[in-house]
Each structure stands twice: as structure tokens, then as C-alpha cells.
MDAnalysis code that builds the backbone (N, CA, C; Angstrom):
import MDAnalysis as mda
import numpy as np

u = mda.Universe.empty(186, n_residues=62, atom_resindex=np.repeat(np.arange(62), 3), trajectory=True)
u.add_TopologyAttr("name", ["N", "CA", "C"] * 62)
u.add_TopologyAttr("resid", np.arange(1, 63))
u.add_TopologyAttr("resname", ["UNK", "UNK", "UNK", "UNK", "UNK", "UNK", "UNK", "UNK", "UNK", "UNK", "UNK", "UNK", "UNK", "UNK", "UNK", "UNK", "UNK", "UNK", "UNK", "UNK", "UNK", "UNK", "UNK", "UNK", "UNK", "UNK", "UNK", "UNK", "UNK", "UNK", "UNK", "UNK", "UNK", "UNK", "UNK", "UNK", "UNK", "UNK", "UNK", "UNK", "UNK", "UNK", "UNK", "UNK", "UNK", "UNK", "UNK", "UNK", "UNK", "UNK", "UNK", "UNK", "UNK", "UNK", "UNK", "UNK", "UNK", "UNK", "UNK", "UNK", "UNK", "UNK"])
u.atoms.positions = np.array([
    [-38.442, -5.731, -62.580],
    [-37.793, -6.207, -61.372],
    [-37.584, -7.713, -61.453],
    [-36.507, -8.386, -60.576],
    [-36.602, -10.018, -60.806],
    [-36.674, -9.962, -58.978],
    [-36.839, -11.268, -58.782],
    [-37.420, -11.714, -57.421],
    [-36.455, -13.502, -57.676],
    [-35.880, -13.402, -56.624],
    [-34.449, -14.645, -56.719],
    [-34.805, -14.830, -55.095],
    [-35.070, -16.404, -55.099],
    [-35.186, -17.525, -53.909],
    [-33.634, -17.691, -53.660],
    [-33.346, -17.720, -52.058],
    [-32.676, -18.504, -51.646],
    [-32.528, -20.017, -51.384],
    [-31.772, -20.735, -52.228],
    [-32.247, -22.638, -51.888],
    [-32.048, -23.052, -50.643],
    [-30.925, -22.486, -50.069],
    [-30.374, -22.304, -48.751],
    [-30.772, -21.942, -47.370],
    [-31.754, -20.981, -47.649],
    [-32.502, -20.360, -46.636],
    [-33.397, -20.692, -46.982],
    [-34.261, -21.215, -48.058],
    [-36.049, -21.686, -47.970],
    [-36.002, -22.539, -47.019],
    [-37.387, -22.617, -46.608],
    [-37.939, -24.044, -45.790],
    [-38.948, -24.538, -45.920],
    [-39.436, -23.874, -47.453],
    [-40.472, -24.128, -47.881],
    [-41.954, -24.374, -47.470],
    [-42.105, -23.498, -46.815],
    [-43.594, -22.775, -46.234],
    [-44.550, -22.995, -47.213],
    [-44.227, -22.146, -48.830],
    [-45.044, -22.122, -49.819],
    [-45.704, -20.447, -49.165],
    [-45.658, -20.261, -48.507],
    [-46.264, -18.584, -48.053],
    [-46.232, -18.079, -49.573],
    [-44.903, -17.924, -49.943],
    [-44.899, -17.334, -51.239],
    [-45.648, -17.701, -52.856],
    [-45.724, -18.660, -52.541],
    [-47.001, -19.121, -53.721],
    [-48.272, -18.784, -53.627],
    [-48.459, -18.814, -52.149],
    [-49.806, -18.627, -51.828],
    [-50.239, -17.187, -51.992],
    [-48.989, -16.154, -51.856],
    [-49.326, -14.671, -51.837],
    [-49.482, -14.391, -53.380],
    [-48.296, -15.042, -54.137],
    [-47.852, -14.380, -55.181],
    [-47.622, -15.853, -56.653],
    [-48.462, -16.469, -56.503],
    [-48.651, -17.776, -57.668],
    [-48.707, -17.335, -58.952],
    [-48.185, -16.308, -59.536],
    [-47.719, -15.573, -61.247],
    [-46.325, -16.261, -60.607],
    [-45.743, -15.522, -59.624],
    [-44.373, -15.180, -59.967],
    [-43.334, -16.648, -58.938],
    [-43.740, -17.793, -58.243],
    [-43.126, -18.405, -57.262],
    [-44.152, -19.954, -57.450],
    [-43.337, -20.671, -57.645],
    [-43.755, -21.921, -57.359],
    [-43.223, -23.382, -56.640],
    [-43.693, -24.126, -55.929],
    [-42.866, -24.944, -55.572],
    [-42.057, -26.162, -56.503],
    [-40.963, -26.320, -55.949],
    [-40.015, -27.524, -56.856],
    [-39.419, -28.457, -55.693],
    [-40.142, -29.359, -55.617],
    [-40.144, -30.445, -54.112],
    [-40.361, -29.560, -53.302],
    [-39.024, -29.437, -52.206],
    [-39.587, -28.538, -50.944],
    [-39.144, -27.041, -50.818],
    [-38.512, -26.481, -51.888],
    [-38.505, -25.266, -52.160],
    [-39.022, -24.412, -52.897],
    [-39.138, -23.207, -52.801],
    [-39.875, -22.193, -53.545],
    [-38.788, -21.897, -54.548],
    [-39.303, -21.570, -56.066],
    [-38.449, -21.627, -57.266],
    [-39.342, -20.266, -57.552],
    [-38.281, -19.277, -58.066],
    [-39.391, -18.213, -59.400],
    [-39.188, -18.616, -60.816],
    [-41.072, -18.633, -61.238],
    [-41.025, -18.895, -62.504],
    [-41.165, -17.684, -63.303],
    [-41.108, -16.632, -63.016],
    [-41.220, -15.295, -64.026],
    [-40.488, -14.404, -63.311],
    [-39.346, -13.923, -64.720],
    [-38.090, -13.678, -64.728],
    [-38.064, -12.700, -66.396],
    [-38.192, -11.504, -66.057],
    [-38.813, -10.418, -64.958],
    [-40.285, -10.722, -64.086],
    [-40.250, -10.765, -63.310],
    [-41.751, -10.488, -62.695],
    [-42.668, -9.583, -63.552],
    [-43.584, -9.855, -63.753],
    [-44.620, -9.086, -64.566],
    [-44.963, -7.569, -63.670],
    [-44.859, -6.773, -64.699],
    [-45.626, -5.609, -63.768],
    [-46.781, -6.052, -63.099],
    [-47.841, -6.354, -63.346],
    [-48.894, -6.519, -62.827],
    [-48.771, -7.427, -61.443],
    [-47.344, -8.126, -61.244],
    [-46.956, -9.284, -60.109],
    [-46.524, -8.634, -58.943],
    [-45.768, -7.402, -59.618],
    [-45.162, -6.543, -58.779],
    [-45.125, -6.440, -57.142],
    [-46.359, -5.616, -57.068],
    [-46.668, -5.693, -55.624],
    [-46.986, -6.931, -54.538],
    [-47.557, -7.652, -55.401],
    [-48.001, -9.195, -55.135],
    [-46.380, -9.772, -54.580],
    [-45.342, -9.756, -55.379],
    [-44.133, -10.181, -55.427],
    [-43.496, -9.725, -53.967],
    [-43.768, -8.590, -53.576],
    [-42.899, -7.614, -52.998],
    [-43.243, -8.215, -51.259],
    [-44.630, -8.481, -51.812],
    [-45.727, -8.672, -50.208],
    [-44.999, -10.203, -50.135],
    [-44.580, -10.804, -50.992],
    [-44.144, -12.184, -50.809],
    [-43.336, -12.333, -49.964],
    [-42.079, -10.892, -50.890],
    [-40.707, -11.415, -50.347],
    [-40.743, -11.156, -48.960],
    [-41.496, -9.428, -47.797],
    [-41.600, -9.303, -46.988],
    [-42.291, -10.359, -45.740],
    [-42.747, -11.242, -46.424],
    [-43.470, -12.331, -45.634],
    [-42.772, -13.207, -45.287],
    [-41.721, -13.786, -46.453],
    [-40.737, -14.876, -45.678],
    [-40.421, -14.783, -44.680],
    [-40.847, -15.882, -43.833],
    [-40.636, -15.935, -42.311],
    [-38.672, -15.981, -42.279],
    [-38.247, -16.631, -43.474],
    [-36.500, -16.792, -43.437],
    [-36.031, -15.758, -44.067],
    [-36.817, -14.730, -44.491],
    [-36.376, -13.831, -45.632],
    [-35.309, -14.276, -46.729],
    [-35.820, -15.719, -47.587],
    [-35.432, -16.172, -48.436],
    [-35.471, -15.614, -49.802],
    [-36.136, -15.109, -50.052],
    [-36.725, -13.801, -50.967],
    [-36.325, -12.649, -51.322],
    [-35.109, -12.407, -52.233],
    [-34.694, -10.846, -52.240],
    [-34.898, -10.598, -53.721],
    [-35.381, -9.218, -53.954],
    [-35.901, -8.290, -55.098],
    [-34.979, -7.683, -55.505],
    [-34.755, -7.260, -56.879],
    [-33.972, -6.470, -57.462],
    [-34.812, -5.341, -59.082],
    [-34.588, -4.147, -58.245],
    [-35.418, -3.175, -59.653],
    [-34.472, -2.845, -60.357],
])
């Protein structure tokens, strides 16, 4: 699966690092993904991320 930030819609919370730090990291004030595919093992971790964005900046693709 890959997991793709919106630059547009972040507002950089960091929620998503904090859930899921394999797969999302910050770059100044936005959330960037650094693993591309997401690791299986990130998977679920990833998924709980994207559902958390308060902007739903976060969309998944399997």
C-alpha cells in the first residue's frame, strides 16, 4: 500500500508521526511520508494515522 500527504490540507498536528513514525515524518510544518510502500508491518499503524487526521490530509492506496 502507499500512504500520500496532502501539502495543502496538512496543518501539521504531527498526530501522524506520533501514531505511525515508520511511515510519516515532519518536514518544517508538514507531515511528509518517508516509506513508499509502507511496510507491511506499518500497515495498520498507517491506516489508524490516516483515519485520525483531524483535515483528513492522509489518503491510502492498496
Amino acid at each position: 500500500m502507499k500512504a500520500k500527504v496532502d501539502e495543502d490540507l496538512c496543518i501539521g498536528c504531527g498526530l501522524c508521526v506520533e501514531i505511525c513514525v515508520d511511515v510519516f515524518e515532519m518536514d518544517d510544518a508538514i507531515a511528509v511520508v518517508v516509506a513508499d510502500p509502507v511496510p507491511a508491518q506499518s500497515e495498520e499503524l498507517c491506516r489508524e494515522a490516516a483515519e485520525s487526521c483531524p483535515v483528513e490530509a492522509i489518503s491510502i492506496a492498496e
